[in-house]
Rosetta silent file (secondary structure, phi, psi, omega in degrees, C-alpha in Angstrom):
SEQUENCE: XXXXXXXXXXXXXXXXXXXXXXXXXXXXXXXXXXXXXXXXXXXXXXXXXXXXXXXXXXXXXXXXXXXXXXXXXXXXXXXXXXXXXXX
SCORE:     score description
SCORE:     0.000 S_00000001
   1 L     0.000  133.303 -162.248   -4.205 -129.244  156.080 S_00000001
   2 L  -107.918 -163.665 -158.875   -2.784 -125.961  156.376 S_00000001
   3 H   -97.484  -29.454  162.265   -4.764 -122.717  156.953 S_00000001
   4 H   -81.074  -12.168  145.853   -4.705 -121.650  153.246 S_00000001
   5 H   -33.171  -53.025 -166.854   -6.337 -124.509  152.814 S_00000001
   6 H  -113.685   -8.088  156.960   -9.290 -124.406  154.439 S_00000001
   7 H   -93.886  -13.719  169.439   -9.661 -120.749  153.652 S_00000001
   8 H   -51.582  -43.880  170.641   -9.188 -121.763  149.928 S_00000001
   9 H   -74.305  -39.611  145.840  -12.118 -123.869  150.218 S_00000001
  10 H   -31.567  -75.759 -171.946  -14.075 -121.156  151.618 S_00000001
  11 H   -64.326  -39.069 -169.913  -13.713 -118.635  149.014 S_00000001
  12 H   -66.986  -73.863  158.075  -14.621 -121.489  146.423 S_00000001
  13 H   -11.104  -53.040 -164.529  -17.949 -121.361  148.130 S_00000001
  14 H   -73.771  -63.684 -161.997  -18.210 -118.166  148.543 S_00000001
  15 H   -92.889   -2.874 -179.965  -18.048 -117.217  144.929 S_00000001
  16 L   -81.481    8.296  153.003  -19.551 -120.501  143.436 S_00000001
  17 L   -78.802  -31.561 -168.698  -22.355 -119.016  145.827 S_00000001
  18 L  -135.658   98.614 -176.206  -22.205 -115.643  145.070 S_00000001
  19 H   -62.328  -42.384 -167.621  -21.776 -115.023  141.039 S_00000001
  20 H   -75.230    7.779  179.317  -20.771 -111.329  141.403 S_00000001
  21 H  -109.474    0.676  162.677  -17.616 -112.623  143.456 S_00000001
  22 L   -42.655  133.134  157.865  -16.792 -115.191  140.419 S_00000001
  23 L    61.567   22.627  175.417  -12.754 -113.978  139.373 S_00000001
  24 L   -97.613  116.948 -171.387  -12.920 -111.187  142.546 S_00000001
  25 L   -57.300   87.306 -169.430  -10.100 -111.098  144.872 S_00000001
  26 L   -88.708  170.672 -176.632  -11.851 -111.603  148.428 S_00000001
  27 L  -103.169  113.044 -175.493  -10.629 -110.169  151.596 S_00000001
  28 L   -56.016  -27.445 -171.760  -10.782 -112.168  154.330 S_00000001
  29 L   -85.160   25.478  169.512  -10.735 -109.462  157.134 S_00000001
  30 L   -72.892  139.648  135.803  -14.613 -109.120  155.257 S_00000001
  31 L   -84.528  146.025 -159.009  -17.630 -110.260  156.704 S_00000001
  32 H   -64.755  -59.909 -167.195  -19.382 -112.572  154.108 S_00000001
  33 H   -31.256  -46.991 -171.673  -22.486 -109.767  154.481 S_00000001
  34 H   -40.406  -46.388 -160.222  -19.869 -107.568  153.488 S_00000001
  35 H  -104.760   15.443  169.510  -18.953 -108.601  150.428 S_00000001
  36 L   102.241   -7.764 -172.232  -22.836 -109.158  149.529 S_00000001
  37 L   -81.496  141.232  154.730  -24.059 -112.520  150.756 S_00000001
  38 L   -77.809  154.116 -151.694  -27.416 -112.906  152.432 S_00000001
  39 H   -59.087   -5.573  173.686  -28.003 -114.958  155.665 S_00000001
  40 H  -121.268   20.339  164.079  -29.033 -118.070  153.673 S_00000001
  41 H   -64.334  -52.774  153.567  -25.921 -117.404  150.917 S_00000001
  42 H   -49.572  -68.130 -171.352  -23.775 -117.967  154.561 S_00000001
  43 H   -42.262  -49.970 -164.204  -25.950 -121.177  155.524 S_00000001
  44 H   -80.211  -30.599  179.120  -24.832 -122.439  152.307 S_00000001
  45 H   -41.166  -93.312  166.453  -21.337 -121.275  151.917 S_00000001
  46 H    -2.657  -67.242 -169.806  -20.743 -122.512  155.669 S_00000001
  47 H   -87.184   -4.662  157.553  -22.302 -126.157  155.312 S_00000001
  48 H   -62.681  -25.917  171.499  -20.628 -126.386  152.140 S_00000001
  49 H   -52.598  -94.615  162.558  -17.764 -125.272  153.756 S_00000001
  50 H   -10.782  -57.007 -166.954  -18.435 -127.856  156.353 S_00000001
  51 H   -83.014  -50.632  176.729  -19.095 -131.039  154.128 S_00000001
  52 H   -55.910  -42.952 -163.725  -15.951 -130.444  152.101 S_00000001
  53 L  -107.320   34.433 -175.426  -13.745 -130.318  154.974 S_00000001
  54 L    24.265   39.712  172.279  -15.642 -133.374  157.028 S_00000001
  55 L  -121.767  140.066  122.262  -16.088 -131.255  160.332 S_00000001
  56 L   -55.088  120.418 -152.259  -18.815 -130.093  162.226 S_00000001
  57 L  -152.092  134.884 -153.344  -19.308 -126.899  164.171 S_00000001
  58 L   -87.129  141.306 -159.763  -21.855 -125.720  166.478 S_00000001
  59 H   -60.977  -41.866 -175.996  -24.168 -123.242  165.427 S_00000001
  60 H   -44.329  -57.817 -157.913  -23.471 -121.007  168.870 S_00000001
  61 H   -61.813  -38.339 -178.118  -19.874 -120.958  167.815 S_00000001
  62 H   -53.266  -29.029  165.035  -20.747 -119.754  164.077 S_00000001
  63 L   -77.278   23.046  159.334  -22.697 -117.207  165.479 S_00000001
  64 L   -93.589   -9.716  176.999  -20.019 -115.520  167.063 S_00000001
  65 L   -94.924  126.222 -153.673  -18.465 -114.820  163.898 S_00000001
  66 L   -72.076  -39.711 -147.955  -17.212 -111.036  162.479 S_00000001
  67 L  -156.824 -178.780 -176.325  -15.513 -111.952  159.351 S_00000001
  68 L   -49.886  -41.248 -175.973  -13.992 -114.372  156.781 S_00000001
  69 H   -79.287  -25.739  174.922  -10.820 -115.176  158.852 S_00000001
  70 H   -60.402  -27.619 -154.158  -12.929 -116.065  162.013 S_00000001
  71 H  -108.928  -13.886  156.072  -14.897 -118.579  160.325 S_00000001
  72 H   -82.901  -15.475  167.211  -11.377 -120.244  158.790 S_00000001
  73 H   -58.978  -20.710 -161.917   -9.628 -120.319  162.173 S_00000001
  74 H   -78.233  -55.344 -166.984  -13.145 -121.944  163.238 S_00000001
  75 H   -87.994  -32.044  167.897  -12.899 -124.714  160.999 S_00000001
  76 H   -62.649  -19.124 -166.837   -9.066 -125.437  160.903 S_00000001
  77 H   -78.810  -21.896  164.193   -9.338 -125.472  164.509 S_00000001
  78 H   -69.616  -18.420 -165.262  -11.961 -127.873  163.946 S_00000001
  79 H   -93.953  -55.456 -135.181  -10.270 -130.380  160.755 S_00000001
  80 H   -88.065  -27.446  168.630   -7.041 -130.237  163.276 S_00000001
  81 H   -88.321   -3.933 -176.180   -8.851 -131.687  166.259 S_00000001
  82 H   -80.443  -36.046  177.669  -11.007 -134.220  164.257 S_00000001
  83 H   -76.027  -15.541 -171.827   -7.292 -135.450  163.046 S_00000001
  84 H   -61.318  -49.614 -158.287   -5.520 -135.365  166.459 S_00000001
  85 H   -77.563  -11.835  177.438   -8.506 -137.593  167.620 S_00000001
  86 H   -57.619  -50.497 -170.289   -8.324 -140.035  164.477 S_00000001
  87 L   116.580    0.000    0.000   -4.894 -140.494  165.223 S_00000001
């Protein structure tokens, strides 16, 4: 899974979350606030996020995160060690 992957899956969240970002080009270097989402618009986006890509990720680290690109680096870094350890 490559990185436009897993931000691909994002943004499908994001606007099947957020109707005024239906057909909107988002910007990644964004924070989801940015671009209009509310803190439980993130919860879903995130575990939706989450569920889709079969990883888990600890709430401390998600709360460390500025913007759109933080939180797909979070989660590739996360799909790529759940495959290292499958094998």
């Amino acid at each position: 899974m490559t990185r436009e992957d897993v931000l691909e899956v994002v943004t499908r969240h994001l606007q099947d979350t957020i109707e005024e970002l239906e057909d909107v080009e988002i910007d990644p270097a964004k924070s989801m606030k940015d671009l209009g989402a509310n803190s439980l618009d993130i919860v879903e986006v995130v575990s939706c996020s989450m569920r889709e890509l079969k990883v888990k990720v600890p709430r401390s680290e998600l709360n460390k995160l500025e913007n759109i690109n933080q939180l797909v680096d979070l989660l590739l870094d996360s799909v790529e060690k759940r495959d290292a350890a499958a094998g």
